[in-house]
C-alpha positions in Angstrom: 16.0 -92.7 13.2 15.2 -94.4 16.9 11.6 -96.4 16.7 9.3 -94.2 18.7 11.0 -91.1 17.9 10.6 -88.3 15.3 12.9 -86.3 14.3 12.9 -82.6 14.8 14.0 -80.2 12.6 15.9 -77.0 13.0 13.9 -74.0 14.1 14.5 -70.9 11.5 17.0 -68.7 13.3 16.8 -65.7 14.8 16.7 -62.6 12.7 19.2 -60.0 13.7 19.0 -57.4 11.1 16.6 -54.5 11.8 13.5 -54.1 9.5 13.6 -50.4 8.8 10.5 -50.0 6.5 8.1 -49.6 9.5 10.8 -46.7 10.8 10.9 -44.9 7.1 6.9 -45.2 6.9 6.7 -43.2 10.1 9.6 -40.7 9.0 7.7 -39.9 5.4 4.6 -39.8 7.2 6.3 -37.0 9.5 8.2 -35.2 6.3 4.6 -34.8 4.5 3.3 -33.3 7.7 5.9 -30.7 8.0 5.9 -29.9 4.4 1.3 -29.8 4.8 1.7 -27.3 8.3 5.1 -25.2 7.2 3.3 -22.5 5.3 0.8 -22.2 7.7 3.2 -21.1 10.4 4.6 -18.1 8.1 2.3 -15.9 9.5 4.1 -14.8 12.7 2.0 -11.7 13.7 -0.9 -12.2 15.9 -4.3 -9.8 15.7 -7.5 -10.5 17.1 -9.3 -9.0 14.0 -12.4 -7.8 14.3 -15.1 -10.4 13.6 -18.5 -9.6 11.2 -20.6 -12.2 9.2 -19.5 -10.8 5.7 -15.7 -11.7 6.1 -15.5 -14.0 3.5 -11.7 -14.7 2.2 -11.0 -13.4 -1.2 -8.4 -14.0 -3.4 -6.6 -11.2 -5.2 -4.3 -11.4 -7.9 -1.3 -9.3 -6.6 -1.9 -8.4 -3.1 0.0 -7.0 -0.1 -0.7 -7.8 3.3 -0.5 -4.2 5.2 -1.1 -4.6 8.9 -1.9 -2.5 12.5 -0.8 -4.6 15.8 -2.7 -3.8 18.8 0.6 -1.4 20.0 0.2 0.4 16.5 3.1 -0.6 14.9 2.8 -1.3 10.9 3.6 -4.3 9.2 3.9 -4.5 5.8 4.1 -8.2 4.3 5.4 -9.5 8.1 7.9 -7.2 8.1 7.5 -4.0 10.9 8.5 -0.8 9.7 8.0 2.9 10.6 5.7 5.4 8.8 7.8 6.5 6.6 9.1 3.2 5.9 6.4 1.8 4.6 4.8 4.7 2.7 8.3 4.7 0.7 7.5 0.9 0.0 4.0 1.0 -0.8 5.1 4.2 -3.2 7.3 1.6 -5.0 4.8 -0.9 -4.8 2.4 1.0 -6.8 5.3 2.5 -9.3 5.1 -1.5 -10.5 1.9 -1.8 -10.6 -1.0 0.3 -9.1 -3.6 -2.2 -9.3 -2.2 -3.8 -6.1 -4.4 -4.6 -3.8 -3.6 -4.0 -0.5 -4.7 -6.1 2.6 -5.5 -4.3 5.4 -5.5 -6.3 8.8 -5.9 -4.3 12.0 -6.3 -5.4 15.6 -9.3 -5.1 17.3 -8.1 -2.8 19.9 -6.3 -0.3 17.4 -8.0 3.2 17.3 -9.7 4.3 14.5 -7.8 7.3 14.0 -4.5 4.6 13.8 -6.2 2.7 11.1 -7.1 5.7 9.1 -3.5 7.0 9.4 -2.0 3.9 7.9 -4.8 3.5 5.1 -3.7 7.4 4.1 -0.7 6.2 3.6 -1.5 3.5 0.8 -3.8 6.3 -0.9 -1.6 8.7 -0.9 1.1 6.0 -2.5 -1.6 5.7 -5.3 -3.1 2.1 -4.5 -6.5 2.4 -4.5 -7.5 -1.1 -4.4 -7.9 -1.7 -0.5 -9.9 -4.5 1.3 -10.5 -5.0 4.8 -9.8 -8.1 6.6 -11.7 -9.4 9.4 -12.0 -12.8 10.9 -15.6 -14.7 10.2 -18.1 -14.5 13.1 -18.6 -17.8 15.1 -22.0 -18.7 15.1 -24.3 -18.6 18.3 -24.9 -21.4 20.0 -28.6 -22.3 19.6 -29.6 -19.6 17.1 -29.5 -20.7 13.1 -26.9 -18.8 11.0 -27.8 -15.5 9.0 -28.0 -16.0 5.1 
């Protein structure tokens, strides 16, 4: 040691590993996301339902989705399928159990006459149990909500 002068002492080093906690944070961050918003993109087919202030969602024990694009074609569970098709499935859907309940979903621009066709064809399978779904109506700007 010189008079006058102070010694100095080694820096710490440079690091040169990686730290990868941040990077697997973010990535389990990402997989929880993708596990929370997979099931809600299962439901491919678009309808603009009809909208009315009574739609309230209810949940059925064992339920079917049965559905009417705005083209007419008939969905049952996702899945398009002719006429016949589908009555043949919703006659062995009601063999295993007739209390089924069957959700009907129809686009606003299918006829009547279409929507009456395809609910005739889940009475005459012999399920009886049918509920209509429609989207909830928005509420108008500037007017309180109807009880």
């Amino acid at each position: 040691m010189s008079f006058g002068r102070l010694e100095r002492s080694q820096g710490a080093a440079p690091m040169s590993d990686i730290n990868v906690t941040p990077l697997v944070d973010v990535m389990l961050v990402l997989v929880v996301i993708l596990i929370i918003t997979a099931p809600l993109l299962a439901s491919s087919l678009r309808l603009d339902l009809p909208h009315t202030d009574a739609a309230l969602p209810v949940r059925a024990g064992h339920s079917v989705s049965l559905a009417v694009d705005a083209a007419g074609q008939i969905y049952l569970n996702e899945v398009p399928l002719s006429a016949e098709a589908a009555a043949r499935q919703l006659a062995g859907i009601a063999a295993d159990d007739a209390q089924t309940e069957v959700q009907l979903r129809a686009d606003a621009q299918v006829p009547y006459g279409r929507v009456v066709e395809v609910l005739g064809l889940a009475q005459k399978a012999g399920l009886s149990r049918i509920g209509f779904v429609a989207d909830p109506r928005p509420p108008a700007v500037g007017l309180p909500a109807s009880p």
